[in-house]
SERO-4910 file (N, C-alpha, C, O; in steps of 0.05 Angstrom, whole numbers):
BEGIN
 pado doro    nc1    nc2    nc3   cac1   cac2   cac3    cc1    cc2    cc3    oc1    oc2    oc3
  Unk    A   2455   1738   1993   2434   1756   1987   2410   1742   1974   2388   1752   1972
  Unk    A   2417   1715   1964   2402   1704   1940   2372   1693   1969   2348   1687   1965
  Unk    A   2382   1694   1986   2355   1678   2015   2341   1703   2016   2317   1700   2017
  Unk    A   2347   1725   2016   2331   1751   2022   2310   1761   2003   2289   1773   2009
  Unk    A   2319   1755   1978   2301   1756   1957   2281   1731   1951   2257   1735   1946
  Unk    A   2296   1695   1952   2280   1681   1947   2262   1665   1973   2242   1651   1971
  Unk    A   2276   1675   1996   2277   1661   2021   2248   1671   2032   2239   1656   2050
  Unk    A   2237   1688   2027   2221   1703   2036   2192   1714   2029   2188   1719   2005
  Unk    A   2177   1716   2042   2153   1729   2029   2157   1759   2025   2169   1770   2043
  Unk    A   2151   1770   2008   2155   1798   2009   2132   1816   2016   2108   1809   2013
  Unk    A   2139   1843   2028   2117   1853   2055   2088   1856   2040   2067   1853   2053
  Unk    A   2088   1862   2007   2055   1865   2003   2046   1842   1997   2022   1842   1991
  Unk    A   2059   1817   1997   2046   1793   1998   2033   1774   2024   2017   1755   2023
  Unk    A   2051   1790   2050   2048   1786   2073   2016   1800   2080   1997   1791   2093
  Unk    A   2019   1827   2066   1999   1847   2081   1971   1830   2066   1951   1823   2079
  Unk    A   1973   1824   2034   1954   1816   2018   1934   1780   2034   1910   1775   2039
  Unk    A   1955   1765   2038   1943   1748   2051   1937   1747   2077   1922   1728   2081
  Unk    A   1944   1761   2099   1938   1766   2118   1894   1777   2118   1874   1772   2132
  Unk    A   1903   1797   2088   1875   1803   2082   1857   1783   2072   1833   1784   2077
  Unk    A   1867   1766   2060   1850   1748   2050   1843   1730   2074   1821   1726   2083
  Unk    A   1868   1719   2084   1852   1694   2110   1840   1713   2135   1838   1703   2157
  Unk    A   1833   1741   2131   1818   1750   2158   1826   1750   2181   1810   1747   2201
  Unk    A   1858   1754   2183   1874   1760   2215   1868   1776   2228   1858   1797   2218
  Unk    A   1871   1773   2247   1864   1806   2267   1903   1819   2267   1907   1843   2262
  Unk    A   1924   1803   2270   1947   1814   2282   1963   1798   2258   1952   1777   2249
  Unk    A   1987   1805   2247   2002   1799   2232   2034   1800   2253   2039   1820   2266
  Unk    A   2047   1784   2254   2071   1784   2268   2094   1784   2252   2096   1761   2242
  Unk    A   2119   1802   2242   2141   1793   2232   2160   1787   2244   2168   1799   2264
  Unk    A   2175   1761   2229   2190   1755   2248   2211   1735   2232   2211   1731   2207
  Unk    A   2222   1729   2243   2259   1721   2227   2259   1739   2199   2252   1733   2176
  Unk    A   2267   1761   2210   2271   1784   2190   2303   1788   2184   2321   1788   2200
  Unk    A   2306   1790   2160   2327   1792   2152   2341   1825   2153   2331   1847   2153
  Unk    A   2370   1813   2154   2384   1837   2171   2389   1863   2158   2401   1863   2136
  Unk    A   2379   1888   2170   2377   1919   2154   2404   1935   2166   2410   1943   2188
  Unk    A   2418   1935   2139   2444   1951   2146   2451   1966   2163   2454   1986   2148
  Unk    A   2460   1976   2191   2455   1993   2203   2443   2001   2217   2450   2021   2229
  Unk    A   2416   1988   2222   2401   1991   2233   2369   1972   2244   2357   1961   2226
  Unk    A   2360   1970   2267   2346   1950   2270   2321   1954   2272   2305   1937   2279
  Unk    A   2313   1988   2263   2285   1994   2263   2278   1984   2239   2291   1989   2218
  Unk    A   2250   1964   2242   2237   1946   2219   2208   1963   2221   2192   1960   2204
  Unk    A   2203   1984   2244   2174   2002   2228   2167   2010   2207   2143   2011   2202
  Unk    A   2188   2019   2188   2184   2022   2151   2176   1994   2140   2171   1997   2116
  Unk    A   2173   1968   2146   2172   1931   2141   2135   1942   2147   2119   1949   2129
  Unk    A   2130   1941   2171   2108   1946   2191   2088   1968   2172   2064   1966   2170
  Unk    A   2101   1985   2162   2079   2002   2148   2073   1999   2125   2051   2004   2114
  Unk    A   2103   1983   2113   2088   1974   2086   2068   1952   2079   2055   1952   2059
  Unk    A   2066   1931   2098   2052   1913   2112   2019   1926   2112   1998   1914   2106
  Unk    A   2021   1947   2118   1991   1960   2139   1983   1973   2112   1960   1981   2111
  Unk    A   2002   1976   2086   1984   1989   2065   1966   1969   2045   1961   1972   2021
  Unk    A   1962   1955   2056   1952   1919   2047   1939   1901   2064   1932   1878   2059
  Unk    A   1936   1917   2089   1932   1901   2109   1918   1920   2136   1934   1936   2148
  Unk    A   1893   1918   2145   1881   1934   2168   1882   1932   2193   1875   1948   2210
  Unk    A   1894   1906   2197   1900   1896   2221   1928   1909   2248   1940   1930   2243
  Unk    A   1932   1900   2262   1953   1893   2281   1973   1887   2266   1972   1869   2249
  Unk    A   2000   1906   2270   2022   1891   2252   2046   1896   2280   2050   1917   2292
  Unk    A   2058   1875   2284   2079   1869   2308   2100   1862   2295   2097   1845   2277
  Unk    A   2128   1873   2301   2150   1863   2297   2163   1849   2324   2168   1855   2347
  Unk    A   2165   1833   2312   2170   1808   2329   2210   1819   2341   2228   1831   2328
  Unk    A   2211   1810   2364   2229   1813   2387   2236   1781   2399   2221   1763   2406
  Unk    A   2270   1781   2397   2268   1751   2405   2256   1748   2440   2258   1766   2457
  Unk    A   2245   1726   2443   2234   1715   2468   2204   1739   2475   2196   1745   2498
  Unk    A   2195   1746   2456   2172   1753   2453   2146   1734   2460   2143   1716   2442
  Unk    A   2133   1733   2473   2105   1712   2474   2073   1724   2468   2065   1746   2476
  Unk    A   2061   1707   2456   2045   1718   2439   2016   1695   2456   1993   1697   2448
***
């Protein structure tokens, strides 16, 4: 558990710099695993409350 907490950026830090360097699209991706379930749109929105852009959850063999 200790990679999930330190391993990672956490989503309003994601959404915050995304704002600062002026992205158009934010992509998440090597997301760590949600109990039960693999919808990451609640990741995706908290992202978008920090962030105006494009937010994509990333899918393996996705191309960008």
């Amino acid at each position: 558990m200790r990679q999930a907490t330190q391993g990672h950026m956490n989503l309003e830090d994601i959404g915050k710099m995304a704002t600062r360097a002026n992205v158009k699209t934010v992509v998440l991706s090597h997301l760590t695993r949600r109990v039960g379930t693999d919808n990451y749109t609640p990741w995706a929105e908290e992202v978008k409350k920090h962030f105006s852009g494009q937010v994509v959850i990333a899918k393996d063999l996705m191309t960008f």
